[in-house]
C-alpha positions as CSV (number, residue, x, y, z in Angstrom):
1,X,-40.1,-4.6,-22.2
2,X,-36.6,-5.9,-23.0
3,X,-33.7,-3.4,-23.3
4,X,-32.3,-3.2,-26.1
5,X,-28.5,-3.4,-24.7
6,X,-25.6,-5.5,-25.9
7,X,-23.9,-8.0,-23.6
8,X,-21.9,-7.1,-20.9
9,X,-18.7,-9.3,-22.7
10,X,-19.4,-7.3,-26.0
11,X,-18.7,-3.9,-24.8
12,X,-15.8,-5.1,-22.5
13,X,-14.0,-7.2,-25.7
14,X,-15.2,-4.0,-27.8
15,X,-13.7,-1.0,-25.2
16,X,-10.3,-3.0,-24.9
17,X,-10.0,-3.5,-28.2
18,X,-10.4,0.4,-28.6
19,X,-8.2,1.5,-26.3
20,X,-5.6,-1.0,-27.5
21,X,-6.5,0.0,-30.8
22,X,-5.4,-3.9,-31.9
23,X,-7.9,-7.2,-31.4
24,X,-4.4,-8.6,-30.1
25,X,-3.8,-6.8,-27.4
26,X,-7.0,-6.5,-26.4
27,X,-7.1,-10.4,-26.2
28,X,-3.8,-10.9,-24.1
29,X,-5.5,-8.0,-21.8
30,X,-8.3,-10.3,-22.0
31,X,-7.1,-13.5,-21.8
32,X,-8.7,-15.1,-24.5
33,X,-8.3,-15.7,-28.4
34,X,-7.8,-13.5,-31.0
35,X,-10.8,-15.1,-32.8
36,X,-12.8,-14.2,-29.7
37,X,-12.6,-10.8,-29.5
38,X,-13.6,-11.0,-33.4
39,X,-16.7,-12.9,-32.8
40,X,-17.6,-10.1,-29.8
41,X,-17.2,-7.1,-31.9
42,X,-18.7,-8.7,-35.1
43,X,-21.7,-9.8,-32.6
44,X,-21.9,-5.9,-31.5
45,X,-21.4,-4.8,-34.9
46,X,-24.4,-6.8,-36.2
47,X,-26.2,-5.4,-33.1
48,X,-25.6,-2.3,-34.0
49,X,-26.1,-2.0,-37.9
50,X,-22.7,-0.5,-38.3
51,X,-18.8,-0.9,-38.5
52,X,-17.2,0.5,-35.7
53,X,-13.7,-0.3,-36.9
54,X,-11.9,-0.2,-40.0
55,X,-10.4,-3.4,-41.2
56,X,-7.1,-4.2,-43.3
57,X,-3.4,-5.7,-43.8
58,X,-2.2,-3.2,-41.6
59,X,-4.8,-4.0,-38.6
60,X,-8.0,-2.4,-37.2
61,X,-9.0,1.4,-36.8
62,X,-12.1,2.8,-35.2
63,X,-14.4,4.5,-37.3
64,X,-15.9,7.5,-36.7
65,X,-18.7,5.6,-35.0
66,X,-16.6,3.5,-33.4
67,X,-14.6,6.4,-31.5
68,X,-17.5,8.4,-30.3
69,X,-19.3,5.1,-29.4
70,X,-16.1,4.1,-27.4
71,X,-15.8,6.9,-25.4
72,X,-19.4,6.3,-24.0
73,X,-18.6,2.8,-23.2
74,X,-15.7,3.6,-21.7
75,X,-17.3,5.7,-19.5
76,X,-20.4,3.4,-18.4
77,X,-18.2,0.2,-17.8
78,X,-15.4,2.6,-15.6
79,X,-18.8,3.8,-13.5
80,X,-20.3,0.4,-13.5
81,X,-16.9,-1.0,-12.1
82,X,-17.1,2.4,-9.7
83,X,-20.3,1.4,-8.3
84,X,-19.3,-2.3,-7.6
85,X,-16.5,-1.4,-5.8
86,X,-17.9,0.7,-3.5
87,X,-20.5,-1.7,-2.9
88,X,-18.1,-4.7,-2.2
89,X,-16.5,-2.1,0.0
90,X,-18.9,-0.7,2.0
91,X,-21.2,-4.3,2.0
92,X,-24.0,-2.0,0.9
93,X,-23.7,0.4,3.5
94,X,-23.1,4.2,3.5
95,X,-22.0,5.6,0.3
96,X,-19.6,7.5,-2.0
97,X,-20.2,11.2,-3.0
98,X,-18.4,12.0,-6.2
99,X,-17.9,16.1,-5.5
100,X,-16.3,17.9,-8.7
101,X,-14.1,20.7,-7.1
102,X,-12.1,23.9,-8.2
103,X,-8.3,22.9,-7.5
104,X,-7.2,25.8,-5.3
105,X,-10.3,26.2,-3.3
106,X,-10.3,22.3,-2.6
107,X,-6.6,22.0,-1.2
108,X,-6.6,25.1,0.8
109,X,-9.9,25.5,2.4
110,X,-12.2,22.1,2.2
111,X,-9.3,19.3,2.6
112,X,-8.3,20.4,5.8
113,X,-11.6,20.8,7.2
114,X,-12.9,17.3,5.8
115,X,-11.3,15.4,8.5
116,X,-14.3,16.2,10.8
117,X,-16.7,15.3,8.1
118,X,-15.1,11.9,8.1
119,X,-15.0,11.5,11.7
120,X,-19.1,12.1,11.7
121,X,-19.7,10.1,8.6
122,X,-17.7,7.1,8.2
123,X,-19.4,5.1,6.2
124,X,-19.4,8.1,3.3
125,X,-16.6,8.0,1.2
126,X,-16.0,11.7,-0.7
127,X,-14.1,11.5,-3.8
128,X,-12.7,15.0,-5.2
129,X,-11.9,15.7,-9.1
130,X,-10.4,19.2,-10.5
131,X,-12.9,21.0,-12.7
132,X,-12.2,24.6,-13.0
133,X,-15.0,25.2,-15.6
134,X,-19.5,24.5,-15.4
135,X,-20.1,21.4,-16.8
136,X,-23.1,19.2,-17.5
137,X,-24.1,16.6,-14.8
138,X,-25.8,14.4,-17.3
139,X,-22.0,14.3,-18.9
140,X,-20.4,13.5,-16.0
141,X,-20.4,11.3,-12.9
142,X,-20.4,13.9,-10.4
143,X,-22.6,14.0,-7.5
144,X,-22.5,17.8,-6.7
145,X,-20.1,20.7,-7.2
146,X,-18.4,23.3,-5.7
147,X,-17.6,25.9,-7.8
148,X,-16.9,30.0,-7.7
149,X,-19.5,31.6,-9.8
150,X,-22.0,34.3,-10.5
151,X,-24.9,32.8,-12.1
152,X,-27.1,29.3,-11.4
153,X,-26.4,26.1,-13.7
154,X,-29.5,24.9,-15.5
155,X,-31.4,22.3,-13.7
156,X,-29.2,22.4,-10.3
157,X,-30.1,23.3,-6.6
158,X,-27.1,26.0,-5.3
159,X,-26.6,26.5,-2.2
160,X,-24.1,29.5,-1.1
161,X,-20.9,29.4,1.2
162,X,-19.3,32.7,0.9
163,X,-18.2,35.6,-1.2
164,X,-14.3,36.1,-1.8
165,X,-13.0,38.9,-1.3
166,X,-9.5,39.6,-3.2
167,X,-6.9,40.9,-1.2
168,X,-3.0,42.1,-2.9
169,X,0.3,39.4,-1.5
170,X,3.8,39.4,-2.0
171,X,6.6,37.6,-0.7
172,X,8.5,40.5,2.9
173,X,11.4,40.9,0.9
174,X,9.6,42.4,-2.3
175,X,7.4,44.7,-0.3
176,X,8.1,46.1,3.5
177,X,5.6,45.8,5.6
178,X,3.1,48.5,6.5
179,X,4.6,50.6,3.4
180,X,2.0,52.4,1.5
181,X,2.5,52.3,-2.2
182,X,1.8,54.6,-5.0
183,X,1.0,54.4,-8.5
184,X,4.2,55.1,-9.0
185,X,5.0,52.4,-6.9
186,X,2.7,49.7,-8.5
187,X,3.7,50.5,-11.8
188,X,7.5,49.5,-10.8
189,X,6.3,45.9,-9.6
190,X,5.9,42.8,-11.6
191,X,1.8,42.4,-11.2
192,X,0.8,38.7,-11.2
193,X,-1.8,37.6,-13.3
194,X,-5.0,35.1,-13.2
195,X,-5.7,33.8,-16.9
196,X,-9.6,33.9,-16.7
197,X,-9.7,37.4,-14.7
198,X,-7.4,39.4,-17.2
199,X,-9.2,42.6,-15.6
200,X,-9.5,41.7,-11.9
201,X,-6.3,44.3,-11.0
202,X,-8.0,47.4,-13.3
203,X,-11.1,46.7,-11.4
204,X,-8.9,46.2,-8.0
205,X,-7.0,49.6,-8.9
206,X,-10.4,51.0,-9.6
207,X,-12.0,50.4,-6.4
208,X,-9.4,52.0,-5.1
209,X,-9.6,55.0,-7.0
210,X,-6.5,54.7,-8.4
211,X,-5.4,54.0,-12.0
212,X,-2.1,51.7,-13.2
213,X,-0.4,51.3,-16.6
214,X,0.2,48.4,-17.7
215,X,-2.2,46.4,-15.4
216,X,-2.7,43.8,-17.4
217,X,0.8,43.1,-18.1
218,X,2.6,40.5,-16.2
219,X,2.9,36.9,-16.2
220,X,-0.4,34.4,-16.4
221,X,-1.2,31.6,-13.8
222,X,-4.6,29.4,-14.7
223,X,-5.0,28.5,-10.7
224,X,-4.6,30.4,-7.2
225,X,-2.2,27.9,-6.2
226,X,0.2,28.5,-9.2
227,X,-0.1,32.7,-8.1
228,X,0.5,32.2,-4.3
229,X,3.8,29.8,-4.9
230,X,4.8,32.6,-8.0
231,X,4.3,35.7,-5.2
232,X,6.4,33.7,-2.2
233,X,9.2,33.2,-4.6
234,X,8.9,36.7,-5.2
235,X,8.2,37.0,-8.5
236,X,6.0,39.6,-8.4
237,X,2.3,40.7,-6.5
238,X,-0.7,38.7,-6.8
239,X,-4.2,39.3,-6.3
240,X,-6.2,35.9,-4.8
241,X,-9.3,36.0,-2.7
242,X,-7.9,36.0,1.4
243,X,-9.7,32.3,2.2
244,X,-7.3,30.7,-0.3
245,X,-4.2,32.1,1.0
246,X,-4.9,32.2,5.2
247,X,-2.3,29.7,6.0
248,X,0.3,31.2,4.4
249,X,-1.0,34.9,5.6
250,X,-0.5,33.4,9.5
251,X,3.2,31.8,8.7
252,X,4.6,35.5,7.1
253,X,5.8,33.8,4.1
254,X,3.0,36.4,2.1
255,X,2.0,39.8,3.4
256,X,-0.5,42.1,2.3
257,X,1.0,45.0,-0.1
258,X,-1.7,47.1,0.4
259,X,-4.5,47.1,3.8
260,X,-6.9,47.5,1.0
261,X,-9.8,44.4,0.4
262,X,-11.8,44.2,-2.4
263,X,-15.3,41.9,-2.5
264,X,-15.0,40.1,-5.7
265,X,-17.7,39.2,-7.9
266,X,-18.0,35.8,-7.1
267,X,-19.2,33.4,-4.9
268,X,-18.3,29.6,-3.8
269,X,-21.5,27.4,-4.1
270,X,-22.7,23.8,-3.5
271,X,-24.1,23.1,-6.6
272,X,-26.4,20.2,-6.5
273,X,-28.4,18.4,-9.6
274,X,-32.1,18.5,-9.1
275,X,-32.4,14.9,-9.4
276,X,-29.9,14.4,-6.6
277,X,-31.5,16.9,-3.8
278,X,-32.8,13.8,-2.1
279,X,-29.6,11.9,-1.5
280,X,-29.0,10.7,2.0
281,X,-25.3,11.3,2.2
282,X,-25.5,14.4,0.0
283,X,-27.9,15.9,2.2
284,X,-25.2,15.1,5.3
285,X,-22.3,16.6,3.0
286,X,-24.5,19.8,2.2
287,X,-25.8,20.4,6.1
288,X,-22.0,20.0,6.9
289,X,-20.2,22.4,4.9
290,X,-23.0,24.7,5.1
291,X,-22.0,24.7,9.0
292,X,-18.5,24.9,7.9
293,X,-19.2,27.7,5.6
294,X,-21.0,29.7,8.4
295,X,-18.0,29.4,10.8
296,X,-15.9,30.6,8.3
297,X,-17.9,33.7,7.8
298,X,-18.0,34.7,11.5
299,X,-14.5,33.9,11.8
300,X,-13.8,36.6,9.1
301,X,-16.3,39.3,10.7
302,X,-14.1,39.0,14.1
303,X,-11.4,39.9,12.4
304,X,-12.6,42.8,11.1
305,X,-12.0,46.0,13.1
C-alpha cells in the first residue's frame, strides 16, 4: 500500500519557508527561486486540501494549520537529519542513545561517571537534554529517562537507582561547624527554597520534631544547582538531597547545618518506553548505571556509622 506522504522537497521548501516566515528567505536558504518554493507549497497545499499560509501585499502568514502542521515537520525532518548523521558517523555501527535528564542530577552525579561508560562502549554515542518535568515519549525523541519521581509513567519499564535523602548546607562562614541550632536559631536564617517542593523544609522541620515560622519564606530556585551556588555564596541554608552536592561536601566550600538526614520522597529512575526494552545499546546503558547505581548505594552505607 502506498503511503500517503508528501515529498521529501515539499516539506523541506514548506518548514523553511515557516520558520522564515517569507518564501524569500526560505529560497536564498534554499538556493533556489522564489517561484520554486511557490510551486512546493502549492503542491503540498493541494496535497493536503488546505492553506497552510495566509497570502497578501504584505507577504505570507501561516495559518492555523499551517503552524501546528509546521511544528511536526519540523520535528520529523530535524530527527530524520539526526538519524542520518549518526549513521554516516558511525558507518552503521553502534548507536546513539538519546537519554532526557534532570539538569542537577545529570551534571553532578552521571557526567562524571560516564567516562567509563564510554571507555566500554565506544561505538554508543549518549546524548543528554534537560527535562525537569514527565513527558510523553510518543512526543519526543528520547530514548529513556532519568527522572526523580514517585509514581510509574504510563506505558514505560522503570528501573530504580536510589532514594535521595535531603540533607541542610550552608556556606562555614554562615554556620560554624558542629553548632547545634535552635528554632530560634533557624528562624534567624535566610531558608533557601526549591520552587516545586514549597513544603520540603516544614516536612524537614517536622521529621525533626521541630516547628519553624516562616518556613516557607525565603527566596525560590527551580534547580539544585541554582540552591548549592545560592548557599556557597551564603545567601542563606538550603535543603538538596546529599548525592547532588558530595563534591562540594568533600572540598568544605558547604557544610551540614544540622547532622540531621531526612529520606525524601523520591526516587531517581531509569525510565524506559516499553517499545524500547529491547534495544541493544539501551540494554548496555541500563546494566551499566544500574552497576553504577549499586556502588553508589554501598558507598553511602559505609559511611554511615
Amino acid at each position: 500500500m502506498r503511503r500517503k506522504i508528501p515529498s521529501t522537497a515539499a516539506l523541506s521548501a514548506f518548514e523553511t519557508a515557516a520558520r522564515h516566515q517569507s518564501f524569500t528567505k526560505a529560497a536564498d536558504e534554499l538556493a533556489v527561486t522564489q517561484s520554486a518554493i511557490c510551486r512546493q507549497i502549492a503542491s503540498l497545499e493541494d496535497f493536503l486540501g488546505l492553506r497552510l499560509f495566509r497570502r497578501d501585499r504584505r507577504g505570507v502568514a501561516l495559518t492555523e494549520a499551517g503552524l501546528a502542521y509546521s511544528r511536526k515537520v519540523t520535528a520529523l525532518l530535524d530527527e530524520a537529519e539526526r538519524d542520518t548523521l549518526e549513521l554516516m558517523a558511525k558507518g552503521g555501527q553502534g548507536g546513539t542513545l538519546e537519554l532526557a535528564v534532570v539538569p542537577t542530577f545529570a551534571t553532578k552525579w552521571l557526567l562524571p561517571r560516564l567516562p567509563d561508560f564510554i571507555e566500554a562502549h565506544p561505538d554508543i554515542t549518549i546524548n543528554l537534554t534537560a527535562r525537569t518535568r514527565p513527558f510523553l515519549f510518543a512526543d519526543t525523541g528520547f530514548d529513556a529517562a532519568i527522572h526523580p519521581g514517585t509514581a510509574p509513567w504510563p506505558g514505560t519499564e522503570s528501573e530504580w537507582l536510589m532514594q535521595e535523602t535531603l540533607i541542610a548546607v550552608c556556606s562555614p562562614q554562615l554556620v560554624a561547624p558542629r553548632k547545634k541550632l535552635t528554632a530560634a536559631d533557624w528562624r534567624r536564617h535566610t531558608l533557601l527554597q526549591q520552587s516545586t517542593r514549597p513544603y520540603a523544609w516544614r516536612e524537614w522541620f517536622a521529621s525533626r520534631g521541630m516547628s519553624v515560622d516562616g518556613d516557607m519564606s525565603g527566596p525560590r530556585f527551580e534547580l539544585f544547582s541554582m540552591l548549592t551556588e545560592a548557599a556557597i555564596h551564603g545567601m542563606g541554608i538550603a535543603l538538596i538531597p546529599r548525592l547532588l552536592i558530595d563534591d562540594e561536601l568533600r572540598r568544605g566550600v558547604l557544610v551540614q547545618a544540622a547532622a540531621h538526614e531526612m529520606p525524601g520522597d523520591r526516587s531517581y529512575y531509569l525510565i524506559v518506553p516499553e517499545s524500547k526494552v529491547h534495544d541493544s545499546a539501551l540494554l548496555a546503558f541500563r546494566s551499566w548505571i544500574a552497576r553504577q547505581a549499586e556502588r553508589h548505594r554501598q558507598a553511602l552505607n559505609a559511611r554511615r556509622p
